[in-house]
C-alpha positions as CSV (number, residue, x, y, z in Angstrom):
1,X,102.7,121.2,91.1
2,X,106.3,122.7,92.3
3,X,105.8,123.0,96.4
4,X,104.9,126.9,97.5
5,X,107.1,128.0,100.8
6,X,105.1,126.9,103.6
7,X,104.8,128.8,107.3
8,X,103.7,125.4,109.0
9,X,106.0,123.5,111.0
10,X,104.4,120.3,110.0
11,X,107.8,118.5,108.6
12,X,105.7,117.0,105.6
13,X,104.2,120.3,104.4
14,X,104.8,121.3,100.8
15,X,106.7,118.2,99.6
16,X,105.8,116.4,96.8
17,X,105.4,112.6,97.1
18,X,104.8,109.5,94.4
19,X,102.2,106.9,96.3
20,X,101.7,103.7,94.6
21,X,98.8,101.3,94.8
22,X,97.1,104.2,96.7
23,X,93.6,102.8,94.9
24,X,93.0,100.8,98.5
25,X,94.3,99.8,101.7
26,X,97.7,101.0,103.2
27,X,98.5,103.0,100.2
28,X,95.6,105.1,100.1
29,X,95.6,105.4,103.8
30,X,99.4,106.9,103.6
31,X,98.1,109.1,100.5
32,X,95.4,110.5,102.8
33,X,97.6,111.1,105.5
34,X,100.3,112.5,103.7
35,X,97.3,114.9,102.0
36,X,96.2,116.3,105.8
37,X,100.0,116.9,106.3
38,X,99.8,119.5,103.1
39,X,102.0,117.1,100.9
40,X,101.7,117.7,97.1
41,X,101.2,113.9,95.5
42,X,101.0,111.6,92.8
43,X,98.9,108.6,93.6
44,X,99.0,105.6,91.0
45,X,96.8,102.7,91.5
46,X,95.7,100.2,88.4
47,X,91.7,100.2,89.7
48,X,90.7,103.3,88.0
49,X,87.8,103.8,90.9
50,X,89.5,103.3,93.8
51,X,92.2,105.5,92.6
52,X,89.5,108.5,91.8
53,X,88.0,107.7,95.3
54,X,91.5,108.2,96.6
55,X,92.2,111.5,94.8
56,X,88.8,112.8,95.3
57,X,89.9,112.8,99.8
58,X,93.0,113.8,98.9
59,X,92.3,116.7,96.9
60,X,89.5,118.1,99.6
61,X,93.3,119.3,101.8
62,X,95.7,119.0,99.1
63,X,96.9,118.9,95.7
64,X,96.7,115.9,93.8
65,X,97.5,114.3,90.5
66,X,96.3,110.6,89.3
67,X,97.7,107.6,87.6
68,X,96.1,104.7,86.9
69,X,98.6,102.8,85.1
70,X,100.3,99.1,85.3
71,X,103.6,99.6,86.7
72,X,104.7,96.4,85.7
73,X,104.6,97.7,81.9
74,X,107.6,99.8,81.1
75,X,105.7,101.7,78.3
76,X,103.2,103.5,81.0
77,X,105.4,104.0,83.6
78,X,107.0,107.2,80.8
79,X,103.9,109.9,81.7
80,X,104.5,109.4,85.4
81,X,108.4,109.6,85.0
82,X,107.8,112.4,82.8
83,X,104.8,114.9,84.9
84,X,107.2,114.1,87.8
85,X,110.3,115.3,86.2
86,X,108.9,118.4,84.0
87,X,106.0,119.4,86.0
88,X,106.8,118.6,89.6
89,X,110.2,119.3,88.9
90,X,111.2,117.5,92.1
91,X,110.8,114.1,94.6
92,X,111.1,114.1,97.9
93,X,109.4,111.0,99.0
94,X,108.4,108.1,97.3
95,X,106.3,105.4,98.7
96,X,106.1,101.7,96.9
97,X,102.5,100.1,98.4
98,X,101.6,98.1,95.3
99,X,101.6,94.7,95.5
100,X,99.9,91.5,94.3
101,X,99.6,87.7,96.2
102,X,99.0,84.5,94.5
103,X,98.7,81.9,97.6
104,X,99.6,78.1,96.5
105,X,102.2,75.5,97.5
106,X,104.6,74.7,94.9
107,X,103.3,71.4,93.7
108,X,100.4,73.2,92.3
109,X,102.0,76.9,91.8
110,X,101.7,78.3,88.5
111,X,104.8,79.8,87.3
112,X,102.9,82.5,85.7
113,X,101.9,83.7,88.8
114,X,105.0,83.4,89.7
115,X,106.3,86.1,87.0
116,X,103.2,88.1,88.0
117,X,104.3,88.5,91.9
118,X,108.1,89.2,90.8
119,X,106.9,91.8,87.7
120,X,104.9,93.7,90.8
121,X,106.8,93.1,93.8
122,X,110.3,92.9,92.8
123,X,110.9,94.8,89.5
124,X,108.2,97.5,89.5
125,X,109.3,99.3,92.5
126,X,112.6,98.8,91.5
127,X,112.8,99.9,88.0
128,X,110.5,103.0,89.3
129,X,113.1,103.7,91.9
130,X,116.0,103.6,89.6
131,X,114.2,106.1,87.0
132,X,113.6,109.0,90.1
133,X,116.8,108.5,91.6
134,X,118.0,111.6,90.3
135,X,115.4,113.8,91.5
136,X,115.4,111.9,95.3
137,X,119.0,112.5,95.6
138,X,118.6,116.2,94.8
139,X,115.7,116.3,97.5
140,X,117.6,114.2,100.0
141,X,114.3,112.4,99.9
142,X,112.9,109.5,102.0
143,X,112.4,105.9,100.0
144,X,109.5,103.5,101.8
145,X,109.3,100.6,100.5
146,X,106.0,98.6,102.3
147,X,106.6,94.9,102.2
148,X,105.5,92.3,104.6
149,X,106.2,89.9,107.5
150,X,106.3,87.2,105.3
151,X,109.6,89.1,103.8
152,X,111.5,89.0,107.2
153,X,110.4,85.4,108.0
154,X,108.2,82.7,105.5
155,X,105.5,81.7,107.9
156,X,102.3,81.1,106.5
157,X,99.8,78.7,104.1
158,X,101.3,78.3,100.6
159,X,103.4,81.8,100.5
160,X,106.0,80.6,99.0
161,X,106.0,82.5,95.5
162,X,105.0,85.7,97.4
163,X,107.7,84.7,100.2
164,X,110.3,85.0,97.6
165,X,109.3,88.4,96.1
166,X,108.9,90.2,99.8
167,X,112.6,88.4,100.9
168,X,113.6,90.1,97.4
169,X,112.2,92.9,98.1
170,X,114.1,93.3,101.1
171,X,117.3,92.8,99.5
172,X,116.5,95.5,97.3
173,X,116.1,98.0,100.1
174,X,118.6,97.1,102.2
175,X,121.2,97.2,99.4
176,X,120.2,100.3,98.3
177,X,120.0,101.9,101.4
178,X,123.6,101.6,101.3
179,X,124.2,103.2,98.0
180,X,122.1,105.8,99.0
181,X,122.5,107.2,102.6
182,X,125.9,108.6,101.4
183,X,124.0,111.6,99.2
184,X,121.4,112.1,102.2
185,X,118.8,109.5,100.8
186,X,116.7,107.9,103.9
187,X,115.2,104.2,103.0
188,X,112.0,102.8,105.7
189,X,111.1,99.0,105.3
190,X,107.8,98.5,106.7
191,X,106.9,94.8,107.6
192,X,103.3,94.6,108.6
193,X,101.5,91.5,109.6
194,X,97.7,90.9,108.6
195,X,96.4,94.3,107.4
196,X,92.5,94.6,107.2
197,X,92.7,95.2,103.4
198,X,90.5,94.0,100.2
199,X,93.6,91.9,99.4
200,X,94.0,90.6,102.7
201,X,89.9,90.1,102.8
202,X,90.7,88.1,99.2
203,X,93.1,86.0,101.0
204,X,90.8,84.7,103.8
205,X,88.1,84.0,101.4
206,X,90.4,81.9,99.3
207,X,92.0,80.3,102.9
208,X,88.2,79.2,103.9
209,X,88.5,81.5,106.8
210,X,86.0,84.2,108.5
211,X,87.3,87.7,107.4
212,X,87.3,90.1,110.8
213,X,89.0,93.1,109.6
214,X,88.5,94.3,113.9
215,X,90.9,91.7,114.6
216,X,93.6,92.5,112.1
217,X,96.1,95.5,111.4
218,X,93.7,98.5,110.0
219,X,96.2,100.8,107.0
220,X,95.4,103.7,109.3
221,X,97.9,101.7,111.6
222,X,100.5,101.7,109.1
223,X,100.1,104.8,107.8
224,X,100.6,106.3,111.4
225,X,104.6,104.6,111.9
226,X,104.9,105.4,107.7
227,X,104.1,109.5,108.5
228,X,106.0,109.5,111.9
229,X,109.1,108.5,110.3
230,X,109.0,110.9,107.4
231,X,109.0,113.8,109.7
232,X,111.7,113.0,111.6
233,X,114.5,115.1,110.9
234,X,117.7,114.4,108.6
235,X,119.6,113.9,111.6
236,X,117.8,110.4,111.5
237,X,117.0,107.5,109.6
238,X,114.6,104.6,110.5
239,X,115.9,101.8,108.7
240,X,113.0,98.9,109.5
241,X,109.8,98.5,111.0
242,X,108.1,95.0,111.8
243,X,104.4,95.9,113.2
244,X,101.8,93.2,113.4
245,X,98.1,93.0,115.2
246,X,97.6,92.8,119.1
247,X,95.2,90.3,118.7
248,X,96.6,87.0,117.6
249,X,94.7,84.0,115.5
């Protein structure tokens, strides 16, 4: 899967990026748009059909390899690690989209969901980052890390658990975006606001209120700012991007 030289002039071309929880919503929507770019990629998703529905676009304008795996357990994140490392033989961009939301206020919050959100949220994309850090900093690769409004500011019903992992996750970036920018490694927050997704369409349901994905953010929308600041070039770094829906509740 090692990129072939490339005549286009399409920035995105012939690299080779990781896409997690591409089995839906914004991640498959940057996995598809990174495919029509010609970027080699890896998606990984845990729901095994929406993952092969993913590939199957992808593969119809580029080359494409699937995971469907748990990232929160260590044990099957080793096969990824390992196809990326010995196969691909390099990273240049690497996109954390998997997430999970258990909505409740804390007088009635299990704390196992608690452990869920921060195993997902928090230490998945971490631990993941930390294992292909070698190969990003050979690449001089680009780091997005999609997290949420909810991570810049807790507004909302009963976010608090989720809150915490999104304002974690931030910390995360921004700290390491300062380890990192010295070897050439870019890092992209993206903080979008309600995103007509099945987990956003999950969340409504369990809120009591109509679902109108017209009204809300589509992934397409994300995916558009997420590919536009890949291909600028290394001269410049976008550091963080709040982008929420036009039409307001």
């Amino acid at each position: 899967m090692a990129p072939e030289a490339s005549h286009s002039t399409d920035r995105l071309a012939g690299r080779v990026a990781l896409v997690t929880g591409a089995s839906s919503g914004i991640g498959r929507a940057i996995a598809l748009g990174l495919a029509r770019h010609g970027a080699h990629l890896c998606v990984v998703g845990r729901n095994s059909i929406g993952l092969a529905e993913t590939a199957a676009a992808a593969r119809t304008c580029s080359e494409v390899k699937e995971f469907q795996l748990d990232l929160t357990v260590e044990e099957q994140l080793r096969p990824l690690v390992q196809f990326i490392e010995k196969t691909c033989c390099r990273l240049d961009i690497l996109i954390h989209a998997a997430a999970v939301i258990r909505n409740a206020r804390m007088e009635c919050a299990r704390i196992d969901d608690l452990d869920l959100q921060y195993a997902t949220n928090v230490r998945a994309p971490y631990m993941l980052t930390q294992r292909l850090l070698p190969l990003l900093t050979t690449s001089q690769g680009h780091i997005v890390f999609i997290n949420s409004s909810v991570g810049l500011s807790a507004q909302g019903h009963a976010v608090g658990q989720y809150s915490a992992t999104k304002h974690a996750l931030k910390a995360v970036a921004d700290n390491l975006r300062e380890e990192v920018n010295p070897t050439g490694i870019r890092v992209l927050t993206v903080y979008p606001g309600r995103t007509a997704t099945p987990m956003q369409e999950a969340i409504h349901k369990q809120e009591g209120r109509a679902y109108l994905p017209e009204a809300l953010l589509q992934p397409e929308d994300v995916a558009s700012v997420v590919l536009q600041a890949l291909m600028l070039p290394s001269t410049a770094e976008v550091t963080d991007i709040s982008i929420r829906p036009m039409r307001k509740p």
